[in-house]
N, C-alpha and C positions, 0 to 999 in steps of 0.2 A: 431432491424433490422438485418436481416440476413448477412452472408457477400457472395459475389459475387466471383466465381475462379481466383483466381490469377493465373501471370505465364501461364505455358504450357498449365496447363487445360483451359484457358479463350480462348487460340486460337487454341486447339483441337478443341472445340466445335466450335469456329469459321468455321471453315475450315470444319467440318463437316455439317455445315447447310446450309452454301455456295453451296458445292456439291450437297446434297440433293434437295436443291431448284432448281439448274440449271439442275438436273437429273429429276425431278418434271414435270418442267414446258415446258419441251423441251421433253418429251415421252409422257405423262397425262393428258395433255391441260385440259382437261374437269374435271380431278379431281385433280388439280392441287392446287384453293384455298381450298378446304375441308381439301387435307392434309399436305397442308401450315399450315392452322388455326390448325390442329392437332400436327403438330410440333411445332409450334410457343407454345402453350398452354405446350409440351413437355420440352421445353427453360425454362419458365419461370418459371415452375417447378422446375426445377433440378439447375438454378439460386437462387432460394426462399427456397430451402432444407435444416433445419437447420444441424449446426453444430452436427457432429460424435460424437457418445459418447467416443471415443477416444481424440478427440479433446477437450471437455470439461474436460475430466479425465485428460488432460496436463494441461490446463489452473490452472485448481482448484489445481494438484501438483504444479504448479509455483507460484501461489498466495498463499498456506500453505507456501511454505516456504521462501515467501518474508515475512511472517508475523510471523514465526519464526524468522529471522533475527532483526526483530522490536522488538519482545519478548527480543531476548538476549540483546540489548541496555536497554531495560526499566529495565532486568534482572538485570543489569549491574552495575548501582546507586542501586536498590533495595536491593544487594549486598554490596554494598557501606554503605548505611545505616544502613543493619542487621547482616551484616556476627560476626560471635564472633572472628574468624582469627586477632593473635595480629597484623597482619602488618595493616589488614585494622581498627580495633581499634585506632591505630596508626594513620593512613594516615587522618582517619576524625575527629578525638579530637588534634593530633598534628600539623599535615599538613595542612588540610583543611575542618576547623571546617567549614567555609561559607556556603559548600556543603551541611552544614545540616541546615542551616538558611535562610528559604525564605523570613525571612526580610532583607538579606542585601543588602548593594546600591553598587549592582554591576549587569553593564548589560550583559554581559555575562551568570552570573549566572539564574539571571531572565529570561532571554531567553531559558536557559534548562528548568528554571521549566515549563514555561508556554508550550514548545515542548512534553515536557515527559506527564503533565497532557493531551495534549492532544493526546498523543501515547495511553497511558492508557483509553479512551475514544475509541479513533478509534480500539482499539482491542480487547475492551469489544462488538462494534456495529458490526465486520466484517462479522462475522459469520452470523448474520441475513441480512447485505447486498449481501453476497455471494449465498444466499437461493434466495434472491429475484431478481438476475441479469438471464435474459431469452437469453441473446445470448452472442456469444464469444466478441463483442466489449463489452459490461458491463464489462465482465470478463474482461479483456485487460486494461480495464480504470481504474476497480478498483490495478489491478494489478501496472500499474502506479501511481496510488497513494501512493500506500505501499512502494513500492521505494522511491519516493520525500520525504515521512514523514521520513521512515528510514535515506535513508542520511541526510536530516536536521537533525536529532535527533542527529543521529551520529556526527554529526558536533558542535552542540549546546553542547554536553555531554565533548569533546575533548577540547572547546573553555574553559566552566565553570571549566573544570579540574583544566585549567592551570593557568585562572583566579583564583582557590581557593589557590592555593599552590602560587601564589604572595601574594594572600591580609595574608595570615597565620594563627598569631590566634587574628591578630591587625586588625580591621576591624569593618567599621559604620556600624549601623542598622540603617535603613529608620523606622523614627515611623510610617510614613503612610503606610505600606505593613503589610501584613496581620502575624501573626505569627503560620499558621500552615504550618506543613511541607505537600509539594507535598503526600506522601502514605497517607496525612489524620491525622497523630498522632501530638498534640499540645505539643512542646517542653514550655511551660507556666505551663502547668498541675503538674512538678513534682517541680517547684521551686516557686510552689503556696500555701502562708500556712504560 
């Protein structure tokens, strides 16, 4: 659905068909409805006129880079998990081994994973929902999307941090949860044998 002029431009043109009609109808009598129904047809036009390629080319720059900011969060644990840097070496075999165990019984934790897998979802799909969106409220909504999933994320990721650095390197695993890590890689596979 198209969107309709906000603001000044809704009642320019207000003001402007008002006129018209009462300049119309009070000189033209006789041709009066013809070019009523020709303005009117003119209106509804220029109400119905998709969005500026300017206006898309903003949208689409504010949705890149709400989905970069989603990147850097998913970045961020991905980081967490791979980086060779001894501090983070450190921070996840010393501090907070948990972060790397999606079995264990902690909700905090489970909550990022289950947010981040589905970060990692929503921004492997975005790209072809962003193809498929025909006006600027599609864009807008998905645009709001990206934000909501980002701050939860960001929230979920900030929560399980702080969560992992309590439980330490003392901490239950839930036998019922699954034991692969969120990126896919089975922490089982190297201590199998």
């Amino acid at each position: 659905m198209m969107q309709a002029p906000r603001g000044r431009d809704q009642w320019l043109l207000f003001f402007a068909v008002s006129i018209l009609f009462i300049a119309l109808s009070a000189g033209l009598r006789m041709y009066a409805l013809p070019l009523f129904a020709l303005l009117a047809a003119g209106v509804v036009w220029w109400l119905l006129r998709g969005p500026t390629p300017e206006q898309t080319q903003s949208m689409e720059r504010s949705l890149y880079l709400a989905s970069t900011e989603l990147q850097e969060v998913v970045g961020a644990y991905e980081s967490f998990c791979d980086s060779p840097a001894p501090e983070m070496l450190a921070d996840r075999t010393l501090y907070r081994p948990a972060l790397m165990d999606p079995g264990v019984d902690s909700e905090p934790i489970q909550r990022f994973f289950f947010e981040y897998q589905a970060a990692r979802r929503f921004l492997h799909r975005l790209p072809a929902r962003m193809s498929s969106c025909s006006s600027l409220d599609q864009l807008e909504h998905l645009l709001t999307i990206t934000d909501e999933r980002t701050a939860s994320l960001q929230v979920a990721w900030r929560e399980a941090y702080i969560a992992a650095a309590r439980l330490g390197t003392d901490y239950r695993v839930d036998p019922h949860r699954g034991r692969e890590l969120p990126g896919g890689d089975d922490p089982g596979d190297e201590d199998a044998g």
